[in-house]
Backbone of each chain as ProteinMPNN parsed JSONL, in Angstrom:
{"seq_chain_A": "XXXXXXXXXXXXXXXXXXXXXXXXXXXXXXXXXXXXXXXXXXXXXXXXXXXXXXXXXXXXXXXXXXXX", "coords_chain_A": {"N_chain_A": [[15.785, -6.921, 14.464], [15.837, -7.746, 18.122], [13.078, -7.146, 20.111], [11.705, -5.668, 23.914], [8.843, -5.192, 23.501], [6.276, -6.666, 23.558], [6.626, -7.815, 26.591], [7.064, -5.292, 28.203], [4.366, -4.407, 27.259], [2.711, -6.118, 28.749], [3.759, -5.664, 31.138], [2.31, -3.125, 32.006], [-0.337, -3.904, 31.716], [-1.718, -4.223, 29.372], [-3.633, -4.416, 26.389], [-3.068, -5.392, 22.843], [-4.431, -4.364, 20.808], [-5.142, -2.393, 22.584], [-2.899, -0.997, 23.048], [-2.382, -0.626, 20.204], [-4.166, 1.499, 19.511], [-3.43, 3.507, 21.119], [-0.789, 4.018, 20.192], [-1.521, 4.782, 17.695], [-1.61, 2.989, 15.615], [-2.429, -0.043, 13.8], [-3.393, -3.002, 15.176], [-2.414, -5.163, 13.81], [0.179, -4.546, 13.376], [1.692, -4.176, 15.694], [1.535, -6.624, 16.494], [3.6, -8.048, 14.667], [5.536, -6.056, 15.416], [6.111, -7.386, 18.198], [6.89, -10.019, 17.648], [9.003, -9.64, 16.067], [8.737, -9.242, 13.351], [8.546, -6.842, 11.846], [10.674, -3.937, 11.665], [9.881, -1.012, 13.699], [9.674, 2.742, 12.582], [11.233, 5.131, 13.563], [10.42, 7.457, 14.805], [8.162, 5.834, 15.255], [9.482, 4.002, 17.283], [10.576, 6.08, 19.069], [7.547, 6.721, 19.976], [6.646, 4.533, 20.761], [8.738, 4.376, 23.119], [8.584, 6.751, 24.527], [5.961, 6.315, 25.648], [5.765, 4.551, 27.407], [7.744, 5.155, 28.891], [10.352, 5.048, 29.001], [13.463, 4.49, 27.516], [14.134, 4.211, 23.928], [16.496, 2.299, 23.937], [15.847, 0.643, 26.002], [13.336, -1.055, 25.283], [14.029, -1.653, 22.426], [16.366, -3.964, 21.154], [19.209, -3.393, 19.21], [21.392, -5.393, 18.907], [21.065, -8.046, 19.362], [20.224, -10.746, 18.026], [17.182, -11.598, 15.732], [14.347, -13.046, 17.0], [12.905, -15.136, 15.945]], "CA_chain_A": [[16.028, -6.24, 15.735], [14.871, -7.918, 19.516], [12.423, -6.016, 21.115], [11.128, -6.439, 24.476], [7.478, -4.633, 23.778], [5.823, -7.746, 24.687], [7.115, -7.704, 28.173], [6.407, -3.808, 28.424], [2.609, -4.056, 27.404], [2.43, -7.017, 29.853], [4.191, -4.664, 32.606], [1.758, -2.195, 31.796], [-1.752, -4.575, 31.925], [-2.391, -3.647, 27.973], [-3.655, -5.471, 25.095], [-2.335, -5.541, 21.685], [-5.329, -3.366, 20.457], [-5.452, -0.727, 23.63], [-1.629, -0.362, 22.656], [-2.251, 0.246, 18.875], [-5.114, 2.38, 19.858], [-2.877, 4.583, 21.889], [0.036, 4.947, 19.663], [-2.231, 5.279, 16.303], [-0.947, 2.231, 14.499], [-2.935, -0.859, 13.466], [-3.185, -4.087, 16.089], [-1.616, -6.322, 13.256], [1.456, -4.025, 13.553], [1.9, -4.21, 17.307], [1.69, -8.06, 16.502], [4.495, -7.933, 13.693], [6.737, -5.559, 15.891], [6.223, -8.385, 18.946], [7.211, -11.141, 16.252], [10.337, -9.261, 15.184], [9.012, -8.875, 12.162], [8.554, -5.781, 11.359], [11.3, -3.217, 12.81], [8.987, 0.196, 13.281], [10.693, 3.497, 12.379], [12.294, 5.908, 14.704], [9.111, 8.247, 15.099], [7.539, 5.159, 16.195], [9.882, 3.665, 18.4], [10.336, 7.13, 20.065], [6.259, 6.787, 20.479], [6.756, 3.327, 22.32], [9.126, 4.314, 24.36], [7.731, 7.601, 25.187], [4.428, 5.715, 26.086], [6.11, 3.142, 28.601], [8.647, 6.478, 30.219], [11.132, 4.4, 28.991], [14.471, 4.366, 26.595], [14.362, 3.33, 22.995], [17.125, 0.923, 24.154], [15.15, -0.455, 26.894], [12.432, -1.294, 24.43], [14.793, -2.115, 21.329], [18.177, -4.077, 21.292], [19.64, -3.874, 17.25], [22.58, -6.176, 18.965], [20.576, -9.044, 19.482], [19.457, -11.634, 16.703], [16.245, -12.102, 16.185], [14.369, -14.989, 17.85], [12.385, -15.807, 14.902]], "C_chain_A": [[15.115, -6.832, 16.819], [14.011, -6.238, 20.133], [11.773, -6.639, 22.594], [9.264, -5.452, 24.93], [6.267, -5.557, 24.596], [5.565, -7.327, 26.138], [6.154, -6.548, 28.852], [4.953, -4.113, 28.231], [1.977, -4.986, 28.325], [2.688, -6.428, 31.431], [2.656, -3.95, 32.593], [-0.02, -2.547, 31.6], [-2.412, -3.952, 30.412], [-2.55, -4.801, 27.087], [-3.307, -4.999, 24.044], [-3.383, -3.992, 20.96], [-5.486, -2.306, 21.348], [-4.225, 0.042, 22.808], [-1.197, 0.23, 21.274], [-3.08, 1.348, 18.967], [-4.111, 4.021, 19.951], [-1.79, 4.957, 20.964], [-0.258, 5.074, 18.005], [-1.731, 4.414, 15.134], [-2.233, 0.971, 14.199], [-2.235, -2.414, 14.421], [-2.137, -5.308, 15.294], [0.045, -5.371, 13.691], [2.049, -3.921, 14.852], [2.392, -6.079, 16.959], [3.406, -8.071, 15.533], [5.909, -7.152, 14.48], [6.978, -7.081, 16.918], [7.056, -9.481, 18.56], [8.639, -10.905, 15.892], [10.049, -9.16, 13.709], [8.892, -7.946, 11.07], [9.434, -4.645, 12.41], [10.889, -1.599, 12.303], [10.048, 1.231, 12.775], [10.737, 4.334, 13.35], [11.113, 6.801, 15.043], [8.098, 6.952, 16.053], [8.328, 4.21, 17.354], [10.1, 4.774, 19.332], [9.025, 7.348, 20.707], [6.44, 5.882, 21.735], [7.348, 3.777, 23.035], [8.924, 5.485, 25.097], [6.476, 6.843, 26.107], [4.547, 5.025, 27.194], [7.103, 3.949, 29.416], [9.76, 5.45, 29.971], [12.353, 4.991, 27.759], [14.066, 3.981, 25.464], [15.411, 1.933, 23.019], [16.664, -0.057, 25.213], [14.398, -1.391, 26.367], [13.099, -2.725, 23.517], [16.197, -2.742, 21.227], [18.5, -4.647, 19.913], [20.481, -4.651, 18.064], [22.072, -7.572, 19.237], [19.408, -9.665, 18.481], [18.3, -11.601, 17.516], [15.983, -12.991, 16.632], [13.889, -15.708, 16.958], [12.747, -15.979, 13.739]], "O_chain_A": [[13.9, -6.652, 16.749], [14.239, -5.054, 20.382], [11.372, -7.803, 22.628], [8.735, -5.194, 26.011], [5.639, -5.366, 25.638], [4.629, -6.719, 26.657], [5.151, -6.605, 29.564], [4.295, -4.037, 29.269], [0.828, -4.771, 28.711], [2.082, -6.643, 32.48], [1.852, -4.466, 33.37], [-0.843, -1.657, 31.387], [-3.461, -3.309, 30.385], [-1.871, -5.826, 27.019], [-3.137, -3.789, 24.19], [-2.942, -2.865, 20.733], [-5.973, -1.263, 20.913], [-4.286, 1.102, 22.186], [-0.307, 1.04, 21.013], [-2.623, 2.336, 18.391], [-4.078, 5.057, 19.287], [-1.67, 6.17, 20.79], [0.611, 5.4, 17.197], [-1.48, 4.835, 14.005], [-3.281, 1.471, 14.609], [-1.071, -2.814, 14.395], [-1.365, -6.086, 15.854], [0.882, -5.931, 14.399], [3.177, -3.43, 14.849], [3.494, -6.558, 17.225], [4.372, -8.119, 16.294], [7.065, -7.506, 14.25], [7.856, -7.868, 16.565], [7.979, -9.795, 19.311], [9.378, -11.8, 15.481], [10.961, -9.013, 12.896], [9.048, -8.098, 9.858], [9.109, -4.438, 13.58], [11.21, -1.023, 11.263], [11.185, 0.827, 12.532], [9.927, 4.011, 14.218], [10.974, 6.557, 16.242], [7.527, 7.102, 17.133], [7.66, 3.743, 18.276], [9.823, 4.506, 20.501], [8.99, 7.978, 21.764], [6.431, 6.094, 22.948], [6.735, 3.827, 24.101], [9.054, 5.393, 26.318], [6.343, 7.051, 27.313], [3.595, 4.847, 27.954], [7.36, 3.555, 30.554], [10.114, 4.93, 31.029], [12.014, 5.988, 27.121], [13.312, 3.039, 25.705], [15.255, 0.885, 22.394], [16.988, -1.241, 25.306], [14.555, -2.549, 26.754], [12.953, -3.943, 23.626], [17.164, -1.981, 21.221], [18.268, -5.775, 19.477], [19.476, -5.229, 17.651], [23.012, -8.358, 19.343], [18.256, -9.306, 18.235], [18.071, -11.583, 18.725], [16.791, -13.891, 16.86], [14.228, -16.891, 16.913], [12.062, -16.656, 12.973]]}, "seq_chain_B": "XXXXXXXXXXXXXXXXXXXXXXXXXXXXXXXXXXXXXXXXXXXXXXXXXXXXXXXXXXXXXXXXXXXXXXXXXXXXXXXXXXXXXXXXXXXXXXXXXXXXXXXXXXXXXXXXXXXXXXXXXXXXXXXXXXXXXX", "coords_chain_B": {"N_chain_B": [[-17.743, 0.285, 14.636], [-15.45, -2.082, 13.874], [-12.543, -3.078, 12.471], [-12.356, -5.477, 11.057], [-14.718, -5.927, 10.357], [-15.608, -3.714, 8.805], [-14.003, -3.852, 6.31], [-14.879, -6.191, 5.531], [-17.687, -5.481, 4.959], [-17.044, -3.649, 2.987], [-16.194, -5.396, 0.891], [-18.622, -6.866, 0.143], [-19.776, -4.397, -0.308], [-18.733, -3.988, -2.49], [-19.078, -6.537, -4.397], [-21.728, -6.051, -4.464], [-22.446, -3.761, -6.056], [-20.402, -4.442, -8.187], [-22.428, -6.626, -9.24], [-24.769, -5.366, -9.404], [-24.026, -3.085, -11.131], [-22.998, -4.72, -13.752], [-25.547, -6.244, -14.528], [-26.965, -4.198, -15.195], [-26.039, -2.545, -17.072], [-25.716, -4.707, -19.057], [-28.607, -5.148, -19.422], [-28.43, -2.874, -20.917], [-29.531, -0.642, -19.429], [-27.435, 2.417, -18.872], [-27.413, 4.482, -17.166], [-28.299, 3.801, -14.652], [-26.293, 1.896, -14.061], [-24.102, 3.663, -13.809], [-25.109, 5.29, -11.566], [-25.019, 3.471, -10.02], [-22.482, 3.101, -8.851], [-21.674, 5.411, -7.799], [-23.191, 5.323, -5.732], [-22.676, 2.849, -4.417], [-19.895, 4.509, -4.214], [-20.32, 6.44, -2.133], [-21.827, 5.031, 0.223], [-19.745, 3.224, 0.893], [-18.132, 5.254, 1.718], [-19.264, 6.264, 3.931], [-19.071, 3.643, 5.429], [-16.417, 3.637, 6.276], [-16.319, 6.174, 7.612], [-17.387, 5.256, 9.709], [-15.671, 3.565, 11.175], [-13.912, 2.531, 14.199], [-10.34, 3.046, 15.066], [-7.382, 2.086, 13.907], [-6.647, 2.157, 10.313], [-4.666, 2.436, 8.325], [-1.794, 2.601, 8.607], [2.204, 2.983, 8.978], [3.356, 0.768, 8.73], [1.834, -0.545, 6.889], [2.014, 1.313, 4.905], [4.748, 1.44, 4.026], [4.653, -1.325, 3.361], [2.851, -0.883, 1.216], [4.559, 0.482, -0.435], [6.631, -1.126, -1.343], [5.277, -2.902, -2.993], [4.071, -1.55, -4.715], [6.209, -0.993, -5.604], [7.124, -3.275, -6.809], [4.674, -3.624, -8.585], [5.167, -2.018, -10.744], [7.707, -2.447, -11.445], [7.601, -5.077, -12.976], [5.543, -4.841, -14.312], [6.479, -2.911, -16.19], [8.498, -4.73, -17.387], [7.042, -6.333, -18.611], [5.325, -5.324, -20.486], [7.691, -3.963, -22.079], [8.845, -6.454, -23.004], [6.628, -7.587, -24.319], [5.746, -5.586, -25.97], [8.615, -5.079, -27.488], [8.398, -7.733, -28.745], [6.242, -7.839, -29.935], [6.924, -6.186, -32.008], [8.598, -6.874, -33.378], [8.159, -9.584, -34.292], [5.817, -8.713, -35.458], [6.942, -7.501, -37.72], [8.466, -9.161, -39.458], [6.905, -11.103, -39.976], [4.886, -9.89, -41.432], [2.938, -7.984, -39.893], [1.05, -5.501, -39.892], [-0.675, -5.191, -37.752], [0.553, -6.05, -35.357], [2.764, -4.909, -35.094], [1.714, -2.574, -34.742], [0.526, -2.727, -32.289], [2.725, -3.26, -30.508], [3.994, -1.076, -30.836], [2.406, 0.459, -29.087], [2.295, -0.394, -26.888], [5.237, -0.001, -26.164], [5.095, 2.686, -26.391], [3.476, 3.214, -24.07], [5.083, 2.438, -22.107], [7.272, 3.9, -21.982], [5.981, 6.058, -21.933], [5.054, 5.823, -19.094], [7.66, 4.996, -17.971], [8.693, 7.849, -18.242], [7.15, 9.492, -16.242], [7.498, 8.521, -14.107], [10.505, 9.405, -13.421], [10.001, 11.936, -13.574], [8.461, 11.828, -11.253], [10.561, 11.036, -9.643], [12.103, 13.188, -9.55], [11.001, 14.793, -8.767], [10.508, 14.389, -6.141], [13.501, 13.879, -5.044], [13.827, 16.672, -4.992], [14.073, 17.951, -2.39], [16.258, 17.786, -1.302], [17.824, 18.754, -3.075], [20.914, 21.194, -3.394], [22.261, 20.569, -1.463], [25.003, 21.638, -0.319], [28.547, 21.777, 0.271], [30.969, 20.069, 2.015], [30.887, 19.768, 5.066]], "CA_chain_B": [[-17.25, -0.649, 13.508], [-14.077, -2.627, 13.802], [-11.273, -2.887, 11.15], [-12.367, -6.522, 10.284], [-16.46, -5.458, 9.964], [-15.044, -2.555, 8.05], [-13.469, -5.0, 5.262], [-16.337, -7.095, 5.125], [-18.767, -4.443, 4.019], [-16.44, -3.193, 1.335], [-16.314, -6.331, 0.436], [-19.842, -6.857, 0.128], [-20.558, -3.042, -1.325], [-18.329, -3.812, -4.029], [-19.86, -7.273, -4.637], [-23.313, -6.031, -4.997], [-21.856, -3.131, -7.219], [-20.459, -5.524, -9.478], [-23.63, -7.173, -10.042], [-25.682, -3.729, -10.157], [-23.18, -2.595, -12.394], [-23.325, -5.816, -15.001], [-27.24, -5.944, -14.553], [-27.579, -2.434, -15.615], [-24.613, -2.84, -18.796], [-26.034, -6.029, -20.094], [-30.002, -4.634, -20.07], [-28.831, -1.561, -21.465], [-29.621, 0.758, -18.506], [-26.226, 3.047, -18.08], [-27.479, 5.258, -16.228], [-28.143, 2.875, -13.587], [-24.896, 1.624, -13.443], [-23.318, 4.953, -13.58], [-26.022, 5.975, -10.287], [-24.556, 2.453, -8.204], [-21.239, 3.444, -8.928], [-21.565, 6.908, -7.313], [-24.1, 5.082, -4.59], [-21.58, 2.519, -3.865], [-18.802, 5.174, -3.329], [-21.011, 7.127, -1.154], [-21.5, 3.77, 0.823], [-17.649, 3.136, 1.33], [-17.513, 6.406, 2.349], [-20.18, 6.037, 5.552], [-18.62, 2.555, 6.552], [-15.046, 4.827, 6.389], [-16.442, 7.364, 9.017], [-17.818, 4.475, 11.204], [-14.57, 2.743, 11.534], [-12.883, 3.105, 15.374], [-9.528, 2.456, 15.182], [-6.356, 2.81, 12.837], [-7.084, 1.684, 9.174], [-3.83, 3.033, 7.894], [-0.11, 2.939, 9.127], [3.404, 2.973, 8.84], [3.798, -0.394, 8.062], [1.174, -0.723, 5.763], [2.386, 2.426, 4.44], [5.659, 0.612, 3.858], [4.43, -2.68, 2.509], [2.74, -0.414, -0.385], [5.576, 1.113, -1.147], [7.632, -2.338, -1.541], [4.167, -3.942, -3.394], [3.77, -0.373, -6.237], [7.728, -1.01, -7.006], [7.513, -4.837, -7.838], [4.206, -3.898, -9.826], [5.998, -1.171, -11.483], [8.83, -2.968, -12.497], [7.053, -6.433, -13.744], [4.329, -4.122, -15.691], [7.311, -2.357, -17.355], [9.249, -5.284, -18.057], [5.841, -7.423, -19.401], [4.844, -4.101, -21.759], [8.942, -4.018, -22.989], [9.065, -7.62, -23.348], [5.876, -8.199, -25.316], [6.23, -4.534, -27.058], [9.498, -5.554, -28.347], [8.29, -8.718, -29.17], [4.972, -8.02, -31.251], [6.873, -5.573, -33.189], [9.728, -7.71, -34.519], [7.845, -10.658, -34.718], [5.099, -8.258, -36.492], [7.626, -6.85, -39.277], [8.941, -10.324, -40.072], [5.3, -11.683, -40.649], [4.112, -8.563, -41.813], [1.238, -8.353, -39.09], [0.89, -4.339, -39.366], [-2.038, -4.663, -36.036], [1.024, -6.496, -34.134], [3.657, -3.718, -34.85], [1.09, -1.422, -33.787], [0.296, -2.764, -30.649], [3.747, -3.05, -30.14], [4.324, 0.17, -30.522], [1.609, 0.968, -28.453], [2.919, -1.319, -25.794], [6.309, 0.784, -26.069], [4.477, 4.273, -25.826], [3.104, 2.915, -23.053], [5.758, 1.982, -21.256], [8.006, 5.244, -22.574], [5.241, 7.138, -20.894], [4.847, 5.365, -17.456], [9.226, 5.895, -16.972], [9.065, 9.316, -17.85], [6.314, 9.671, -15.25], [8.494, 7.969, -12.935], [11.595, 10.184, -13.832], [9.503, 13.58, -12.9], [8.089, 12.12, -9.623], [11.604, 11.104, -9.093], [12.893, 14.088, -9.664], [10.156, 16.184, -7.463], [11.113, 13.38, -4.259], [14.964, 14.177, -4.92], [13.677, 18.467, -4.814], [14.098, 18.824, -0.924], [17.8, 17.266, -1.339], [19.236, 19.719, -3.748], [21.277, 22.5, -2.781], [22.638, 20.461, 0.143], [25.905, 22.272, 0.042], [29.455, 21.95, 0.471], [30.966, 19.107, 3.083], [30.911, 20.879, 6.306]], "C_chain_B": [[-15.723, -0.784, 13.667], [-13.473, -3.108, 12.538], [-12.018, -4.27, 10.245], [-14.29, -6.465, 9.354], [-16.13, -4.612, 8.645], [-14.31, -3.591, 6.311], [-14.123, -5.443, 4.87], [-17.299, -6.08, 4.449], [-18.623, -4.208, 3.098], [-16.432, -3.829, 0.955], [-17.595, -6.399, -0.008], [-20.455, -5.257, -0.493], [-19.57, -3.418, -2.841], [-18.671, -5.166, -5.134], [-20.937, -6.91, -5.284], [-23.309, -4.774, -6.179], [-21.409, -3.733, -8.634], [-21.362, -6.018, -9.805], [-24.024, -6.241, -10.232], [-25.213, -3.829, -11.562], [-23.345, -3.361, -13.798], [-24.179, -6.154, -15.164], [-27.057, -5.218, -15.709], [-26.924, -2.398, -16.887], [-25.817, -3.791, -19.404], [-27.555, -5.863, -20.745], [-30.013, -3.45, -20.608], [-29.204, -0.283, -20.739], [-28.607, 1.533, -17.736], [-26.159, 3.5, -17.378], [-27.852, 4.629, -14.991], [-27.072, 2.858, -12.999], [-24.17, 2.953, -13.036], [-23.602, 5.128, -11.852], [-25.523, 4.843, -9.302], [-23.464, 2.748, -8.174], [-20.926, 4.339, -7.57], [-22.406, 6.344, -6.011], [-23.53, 4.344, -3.829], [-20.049, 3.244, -3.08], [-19.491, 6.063, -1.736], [-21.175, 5.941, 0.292], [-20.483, 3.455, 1.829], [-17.775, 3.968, 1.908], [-17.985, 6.29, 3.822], [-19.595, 5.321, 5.793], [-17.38, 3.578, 7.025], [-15.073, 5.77, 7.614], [-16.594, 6.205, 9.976], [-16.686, 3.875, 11.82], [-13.835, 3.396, 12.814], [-11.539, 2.257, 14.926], [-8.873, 3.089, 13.969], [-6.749, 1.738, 11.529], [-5.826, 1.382, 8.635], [-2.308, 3.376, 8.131], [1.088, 2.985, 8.631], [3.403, 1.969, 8.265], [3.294, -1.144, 6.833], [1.776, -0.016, 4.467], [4.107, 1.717, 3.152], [5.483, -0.541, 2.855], [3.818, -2.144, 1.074], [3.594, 0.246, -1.006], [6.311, -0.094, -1.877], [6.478, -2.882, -2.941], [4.072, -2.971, -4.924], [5.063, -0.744, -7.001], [7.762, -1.932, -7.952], [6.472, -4.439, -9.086], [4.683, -3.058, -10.916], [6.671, -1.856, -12.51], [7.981, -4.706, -13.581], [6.214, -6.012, -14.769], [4.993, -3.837, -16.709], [8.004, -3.161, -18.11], [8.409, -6.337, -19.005], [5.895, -6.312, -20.701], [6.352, -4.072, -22.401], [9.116, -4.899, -23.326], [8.049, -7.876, -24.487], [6.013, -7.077, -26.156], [6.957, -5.137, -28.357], [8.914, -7.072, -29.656], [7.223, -8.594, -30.701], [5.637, -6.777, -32.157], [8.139, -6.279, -34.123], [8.862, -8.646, -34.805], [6.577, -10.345, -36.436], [5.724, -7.898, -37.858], [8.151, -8.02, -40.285], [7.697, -11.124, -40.498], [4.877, -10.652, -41.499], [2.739, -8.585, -41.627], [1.456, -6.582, -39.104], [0.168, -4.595, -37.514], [-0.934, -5.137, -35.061], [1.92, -5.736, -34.14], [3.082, -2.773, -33.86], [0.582, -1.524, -32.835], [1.086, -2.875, -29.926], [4.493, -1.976, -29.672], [3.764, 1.195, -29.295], [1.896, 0.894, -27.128], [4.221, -0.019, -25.269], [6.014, 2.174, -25.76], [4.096, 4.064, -24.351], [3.808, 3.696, -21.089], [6.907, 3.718, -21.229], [7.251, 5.957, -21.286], [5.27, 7.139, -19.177], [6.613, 5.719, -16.752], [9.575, 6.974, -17.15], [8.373, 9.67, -16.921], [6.867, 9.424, -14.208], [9.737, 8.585, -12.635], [10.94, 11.519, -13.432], [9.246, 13.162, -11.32], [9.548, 12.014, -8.97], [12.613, 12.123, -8.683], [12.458, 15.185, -8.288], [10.338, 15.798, -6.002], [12.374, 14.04, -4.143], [14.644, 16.08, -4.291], [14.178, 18.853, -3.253], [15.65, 18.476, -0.544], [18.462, 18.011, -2.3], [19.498, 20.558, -3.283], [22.055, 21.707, -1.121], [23.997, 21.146, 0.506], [27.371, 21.851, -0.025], [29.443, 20.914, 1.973], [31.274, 20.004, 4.492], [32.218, 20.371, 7.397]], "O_chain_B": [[-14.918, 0.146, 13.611], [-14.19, -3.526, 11.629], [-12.223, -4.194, 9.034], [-14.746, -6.827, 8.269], [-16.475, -5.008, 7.532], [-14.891, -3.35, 5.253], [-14.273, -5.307, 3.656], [-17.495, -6.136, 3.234], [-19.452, -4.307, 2.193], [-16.775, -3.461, -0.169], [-17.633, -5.631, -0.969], [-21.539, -5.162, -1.069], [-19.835, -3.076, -3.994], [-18.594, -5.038, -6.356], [-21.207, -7.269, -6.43], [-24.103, -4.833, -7.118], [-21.874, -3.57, -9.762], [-21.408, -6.012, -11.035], [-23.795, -5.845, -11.375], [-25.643, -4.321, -12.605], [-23.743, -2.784, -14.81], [-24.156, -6.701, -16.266], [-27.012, -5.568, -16.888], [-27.665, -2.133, -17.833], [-26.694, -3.393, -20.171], [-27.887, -6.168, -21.89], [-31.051, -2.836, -20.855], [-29.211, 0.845, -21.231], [-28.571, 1.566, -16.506], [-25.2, 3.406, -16.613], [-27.496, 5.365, -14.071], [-26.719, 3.397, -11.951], [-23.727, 3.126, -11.901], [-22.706, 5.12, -11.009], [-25.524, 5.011, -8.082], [-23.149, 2.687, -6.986], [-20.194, 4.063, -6.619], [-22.236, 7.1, -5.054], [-23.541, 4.628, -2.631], [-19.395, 2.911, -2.091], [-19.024, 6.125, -0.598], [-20.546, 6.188, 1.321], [-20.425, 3.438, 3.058], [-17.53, 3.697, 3.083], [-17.199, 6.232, 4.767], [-18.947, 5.754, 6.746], [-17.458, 4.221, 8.071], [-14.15, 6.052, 8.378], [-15.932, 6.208, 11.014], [-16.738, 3.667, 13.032], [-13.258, 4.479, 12.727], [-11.581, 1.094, 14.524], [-9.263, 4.013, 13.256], [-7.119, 0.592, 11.786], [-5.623, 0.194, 8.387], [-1.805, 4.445, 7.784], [0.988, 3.049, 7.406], [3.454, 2.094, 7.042], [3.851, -1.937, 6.074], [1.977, -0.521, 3.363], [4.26, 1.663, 1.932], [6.058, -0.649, 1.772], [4.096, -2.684, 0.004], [3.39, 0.612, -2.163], [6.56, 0.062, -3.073], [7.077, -3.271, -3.943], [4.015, -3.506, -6.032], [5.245, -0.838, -8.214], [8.092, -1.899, -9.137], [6.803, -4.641, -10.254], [4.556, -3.494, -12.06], [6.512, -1.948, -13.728], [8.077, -5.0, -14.772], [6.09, -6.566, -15.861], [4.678, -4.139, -17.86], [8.293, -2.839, -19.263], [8.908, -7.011, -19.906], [6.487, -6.56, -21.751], [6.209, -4.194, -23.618], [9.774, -4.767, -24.358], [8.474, -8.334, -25.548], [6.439, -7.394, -27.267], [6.563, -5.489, -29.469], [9.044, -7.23, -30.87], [7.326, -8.991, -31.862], [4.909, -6.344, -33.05], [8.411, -6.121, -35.313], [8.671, -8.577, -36.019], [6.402, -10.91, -37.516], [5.118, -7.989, -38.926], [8.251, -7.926, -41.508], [7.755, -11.791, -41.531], [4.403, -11.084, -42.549], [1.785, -8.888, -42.344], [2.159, -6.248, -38.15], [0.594, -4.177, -36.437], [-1.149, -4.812, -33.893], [2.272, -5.574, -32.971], [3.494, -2.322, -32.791], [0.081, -0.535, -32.299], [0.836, -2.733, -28.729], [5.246, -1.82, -28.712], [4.273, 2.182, -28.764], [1.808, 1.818, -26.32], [4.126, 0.685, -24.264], [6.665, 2.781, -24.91], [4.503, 4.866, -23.512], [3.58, 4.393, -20.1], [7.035, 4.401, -20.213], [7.66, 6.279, -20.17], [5.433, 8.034, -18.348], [6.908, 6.306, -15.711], [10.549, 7.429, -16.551], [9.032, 10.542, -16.354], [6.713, 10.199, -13.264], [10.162, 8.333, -11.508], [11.726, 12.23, -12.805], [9.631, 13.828, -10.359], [9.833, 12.687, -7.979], [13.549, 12.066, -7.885], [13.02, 15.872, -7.435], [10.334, 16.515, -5.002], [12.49, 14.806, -3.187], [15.216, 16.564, -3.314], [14.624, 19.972, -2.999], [16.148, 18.921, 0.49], [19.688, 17.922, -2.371], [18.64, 21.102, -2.588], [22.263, 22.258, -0.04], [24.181, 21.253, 1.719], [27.261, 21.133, -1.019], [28.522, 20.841, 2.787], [32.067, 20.944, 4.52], [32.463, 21.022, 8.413]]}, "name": "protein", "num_of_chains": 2, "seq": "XXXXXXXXXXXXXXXXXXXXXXXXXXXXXXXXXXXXXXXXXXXXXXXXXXXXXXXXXXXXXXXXXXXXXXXXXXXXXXXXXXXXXXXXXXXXXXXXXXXXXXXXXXXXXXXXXXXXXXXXXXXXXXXXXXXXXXXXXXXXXXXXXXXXXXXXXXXXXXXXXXXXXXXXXXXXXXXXXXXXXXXXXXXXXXXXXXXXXXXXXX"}
């Protein structure tokens, strides 16, 4: 699944570690979602996109291959 | 203390534990070892509080779930494979000690998938009774 969290924590002037900080996960896992390679679960994509006032589909698009 | 400091220590308390520990065995002083054991966990435990940050997540959470099944299944199929093995091979030699470690092997293993068959059963518990198709 594409995501564009990246982008978002770059909108949002955050680093990889503020952003695991804040939604209680571990910095490698912020890295791994970024990556595509880990696709979080629904509790935590409702966190991200709570966190950014945003959509889960803004965030997340299942219709688009990964890049990696 | 950060996640990677946090690693390193445990690393290093369970290092110097292991030596304690095989010191204290090899000259004969158990109660030693026993006392780094319990001094070492105590240890762990302080770095544990000091740690800012997440230790512990979802995905980790995840990856041990995927990491307990494979050892699961490879443990069960090593202990049924050699089981089987040392007790035929034992009856046709006539090695009684390799039947019976065979067997032992097989209790083993007996034991560990009925263990697996109750937790399975107590996970499935919040799914029975679901009802009639609505």
């Amino acid at each position: 699944m594409n995501n564009r969290l990246k982008v978002f924590r770059a909108m949002h002037d955050l680093t990889q570690e503020q952003l695991a900080l804040e939604l209680g996960v571990t910095r490698q896992t912020i890295i791994a979602i970024e990556k595509n390679k880990y696709d979080p679960s629904l509790d935590l994509a409702f966190k991200i996109a709570r966190y950014f006032g945003v959509t889960i589909e803004d965030v997340f698009n299942p219709d688009a291959a990964a890049r990696d | 203390m950060d996640r990677s400091r946090f690693f390193l220590c445990i690393a290093l308390i369970a290092l110097a534990e292991a030596a304690v520990f095989g010191v204290a065995i090899f000259s004969g002083y158990d109660g030693l070892a026993e006392l780094s054991f319990y001094v070492a966990l105590l240890l762990m435990f302080v770095c544990r509080q000091r740690v800012k940050g997440v230790l512990w997540d979802e995905r980790l959470a995840r990856l041990d779930e995927q990491v307990a099944l494979k050892t699961l299944r490879v443990a069960l199929f090593l202990m049924l494979f050699f089981g089987a093995g040392f007790i035929v091979s034992g009856a046709m030699l006539h090695l009684e000690r390799a039947v019976n470690d065979g067997f032992f092997l097989l209790s083993i293993a007996g034991g560990i998938i009925l263990l697996y068959l109750i937790f399975w059963i107590l996970a499935m518990k919040p799914y029975w009774n679901e009802g009639e198709d609505e």
